[in-house]
ZAMARGU-4260 file (C-alpha; in steps of 0.2 Angstrom, whole numbers, plus 5000, padded with zeros to 4 digits):
<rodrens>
0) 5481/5662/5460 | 5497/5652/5466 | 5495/5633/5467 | 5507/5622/5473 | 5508/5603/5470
5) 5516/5591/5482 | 5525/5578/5479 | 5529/5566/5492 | 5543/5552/5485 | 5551/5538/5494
10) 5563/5529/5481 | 5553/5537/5466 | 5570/5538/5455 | 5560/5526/5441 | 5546/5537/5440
15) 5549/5555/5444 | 5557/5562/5429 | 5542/5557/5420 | 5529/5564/5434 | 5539/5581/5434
20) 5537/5581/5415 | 5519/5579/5413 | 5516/5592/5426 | 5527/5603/5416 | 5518/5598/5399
25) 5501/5599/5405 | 5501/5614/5421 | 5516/5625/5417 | 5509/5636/5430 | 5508/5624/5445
30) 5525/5625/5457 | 5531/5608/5461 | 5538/5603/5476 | 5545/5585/5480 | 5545/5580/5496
35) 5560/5568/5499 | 5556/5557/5511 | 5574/5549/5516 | 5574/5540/5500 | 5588/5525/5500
40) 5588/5526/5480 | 5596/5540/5468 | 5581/5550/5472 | 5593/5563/5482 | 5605/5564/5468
45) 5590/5567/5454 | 5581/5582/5463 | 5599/5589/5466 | 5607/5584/5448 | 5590/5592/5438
50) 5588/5608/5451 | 5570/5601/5456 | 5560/5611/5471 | 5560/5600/5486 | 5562/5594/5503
55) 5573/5583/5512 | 5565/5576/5527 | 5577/5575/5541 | 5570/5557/5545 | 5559/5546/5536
60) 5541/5551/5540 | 5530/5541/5528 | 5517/5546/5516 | 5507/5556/5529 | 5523/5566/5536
65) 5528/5570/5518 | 5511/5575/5514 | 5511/5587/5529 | 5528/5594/5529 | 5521/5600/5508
70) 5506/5607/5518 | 5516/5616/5530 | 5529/5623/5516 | 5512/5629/5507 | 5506/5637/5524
75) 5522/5646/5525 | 5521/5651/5507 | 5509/5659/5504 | 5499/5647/5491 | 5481/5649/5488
80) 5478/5630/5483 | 5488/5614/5487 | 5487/5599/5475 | 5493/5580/5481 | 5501/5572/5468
85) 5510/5555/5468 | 5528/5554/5462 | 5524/5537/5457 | 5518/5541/5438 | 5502/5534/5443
90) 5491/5552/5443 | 5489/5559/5423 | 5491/5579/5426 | 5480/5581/5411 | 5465/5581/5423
95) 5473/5592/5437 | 5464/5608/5426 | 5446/5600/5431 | 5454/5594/5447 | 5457/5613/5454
100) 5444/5622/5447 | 5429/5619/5458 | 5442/5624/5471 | 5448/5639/5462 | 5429/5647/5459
105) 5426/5643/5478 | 5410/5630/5475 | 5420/5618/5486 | 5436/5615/5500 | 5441/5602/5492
110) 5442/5590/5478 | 5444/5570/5476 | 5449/5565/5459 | 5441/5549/5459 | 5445/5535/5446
115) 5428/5527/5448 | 5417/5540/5442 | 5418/5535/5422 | 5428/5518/5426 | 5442/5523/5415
120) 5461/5518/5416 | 5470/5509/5429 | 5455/5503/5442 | 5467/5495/5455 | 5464/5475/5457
125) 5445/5470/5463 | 5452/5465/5479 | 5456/5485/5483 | 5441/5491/5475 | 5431/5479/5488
130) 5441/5487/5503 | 5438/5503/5494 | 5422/5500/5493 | 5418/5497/5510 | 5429/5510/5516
135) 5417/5522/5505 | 5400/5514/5514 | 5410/5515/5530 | 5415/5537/5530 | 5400/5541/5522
140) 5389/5531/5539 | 5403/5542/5550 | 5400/5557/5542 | 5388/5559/5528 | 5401/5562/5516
145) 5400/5550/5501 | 5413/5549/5492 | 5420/5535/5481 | 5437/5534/5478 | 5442/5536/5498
150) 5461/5532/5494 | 5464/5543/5480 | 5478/5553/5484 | 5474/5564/5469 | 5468/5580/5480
155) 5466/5597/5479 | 5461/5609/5493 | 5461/5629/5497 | 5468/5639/5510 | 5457/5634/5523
160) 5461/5616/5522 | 5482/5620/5518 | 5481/5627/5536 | 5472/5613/5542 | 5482/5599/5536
165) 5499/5610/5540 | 5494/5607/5558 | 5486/5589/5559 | 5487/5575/5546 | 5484/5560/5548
170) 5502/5547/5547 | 5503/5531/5538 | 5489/5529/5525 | 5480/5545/5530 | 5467/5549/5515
175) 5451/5541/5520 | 5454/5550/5538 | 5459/5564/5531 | 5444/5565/5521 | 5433/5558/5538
180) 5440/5573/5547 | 5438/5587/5533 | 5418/5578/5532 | 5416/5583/5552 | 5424/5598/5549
185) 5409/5605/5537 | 5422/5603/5521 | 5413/5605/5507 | 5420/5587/5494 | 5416/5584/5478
190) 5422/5571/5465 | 5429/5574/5451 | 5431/5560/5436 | 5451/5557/5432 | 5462/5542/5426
195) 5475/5534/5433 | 5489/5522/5427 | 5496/5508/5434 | 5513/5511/5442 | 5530/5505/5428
200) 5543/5506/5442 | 5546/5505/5461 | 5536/5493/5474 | 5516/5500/5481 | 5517/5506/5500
205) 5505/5491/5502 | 5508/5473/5500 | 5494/5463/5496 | 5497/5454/5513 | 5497/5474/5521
210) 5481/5476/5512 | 5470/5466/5525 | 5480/5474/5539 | 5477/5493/5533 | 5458/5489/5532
215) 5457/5485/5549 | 5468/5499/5557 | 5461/5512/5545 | 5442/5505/5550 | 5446/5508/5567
220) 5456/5525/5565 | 5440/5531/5557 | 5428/5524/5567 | 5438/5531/5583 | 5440/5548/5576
225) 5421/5547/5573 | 5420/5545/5591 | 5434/5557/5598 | 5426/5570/5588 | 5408/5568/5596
230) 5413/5568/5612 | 5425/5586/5609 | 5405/5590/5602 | 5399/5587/5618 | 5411/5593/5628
235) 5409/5610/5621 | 5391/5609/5621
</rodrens>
């Protein structure tokens, strides 16, 4: 079984050699691929410099093009299972074993490792895990899906869900509408408990000032996918 792990980086110079090297230490087995999304930092020079797998995006798409331009590599070849993985150091690979396996023995499409099962680790500040929160409440009123760690970008899916997301992904902070569409599509999600860390180097996508911003534009995303997907539903009834 070929599994790929996507990386998506955008001025990860600080944190990537360490990322690559539990990945190494922990999944020998797992292919990397770095997904260089115009990084202004040395980012460039270290994938070339240490001969890492990757991608160099033509323009700077942000963490959903990144993320979908690995799905499309993945698509292309030939993998049976596609991991997300941050290049921030935040993600411990040491749990990636019990992340894929539910995938790999076919009892589910895809699977969230989730932080807030056992509470352990880095558990983000209680602001985010309010917005969290309510994002959670908010997909699982959409779709019936009920998950709890909704922004985890600790994913793995199979073949199914790789062709999916090769062909439409959400942009900007795509994992709760990612999850909502997978939830319409029939996916079948489960959590499984990981830890993370809290980042050493580099600057969070999201300000704390962003954060009340991307709750309202993801709330809405999801609740007008919710309703763009009903009416495609009648439309082909």
């Amino acid at each position: 079984m070929r599994i790929l792990a996507i990386i998506p980086a955008y001025n990860e110079q600080d944190n990537l050699t360490k990322t690559l090297a539990d990945l190494r230490e922990h999944c020998p087995e797992i292919d990397p691929l770095v997904v260089n999304d115009c990084s202004t930092d040395g980012t460039p020079e270290l994938l070339r410099q240490w001969h890492i797998p990757h991608l160099d995006l033509a323009a700077n798409l942000g963490i959903g093009g990144a993320v979908q331009a690995g799905y499309l590599y993945a698509q292309q070849e030939d993998y049976d299972i596609a991991v997300q993985f941050d290049g921030d150091g935040q993600h411990d690979a040491s749990f990636l074993a019990a992340l894929i396996r539910p995938v790999a023995e076919g009892h589910a499409d895809i699977a969230i490792g989730s932080r807030f099962i056992e509470k352990e680790g880095f558990q983000s500040s209680g602001a985010r895990r309010a917005g969290i929160g309510f994002l959670s409440r908010l997909i699982r009123m959409l779709s019936g899906v009920r998950v709890l760690d909704v922004t985890s970008g600790m994913r793995a899916v199979n073949r199914r869900f790789i062709a999916e997301y090769a062909q439409r992904y959400p942009q900007d902070y795509p994992e709760p509408e990612a999850l909502l569409d997978a939830g319409l599509r029939g996916a079948r999600i489960i959590e499984v408990p990981v830890r993370m860390r809290e980042r050493e180097g580099g600057r969070s996508s999201i300000s704390p000032l962003g954060s009340v911003y991307y709750m309202i534009k993801v709330s809405l995303a999801l609740i007008l996918g919710r309703i763009s997907t009903r009416r495609a539903e009648r439309r082909r009834a």
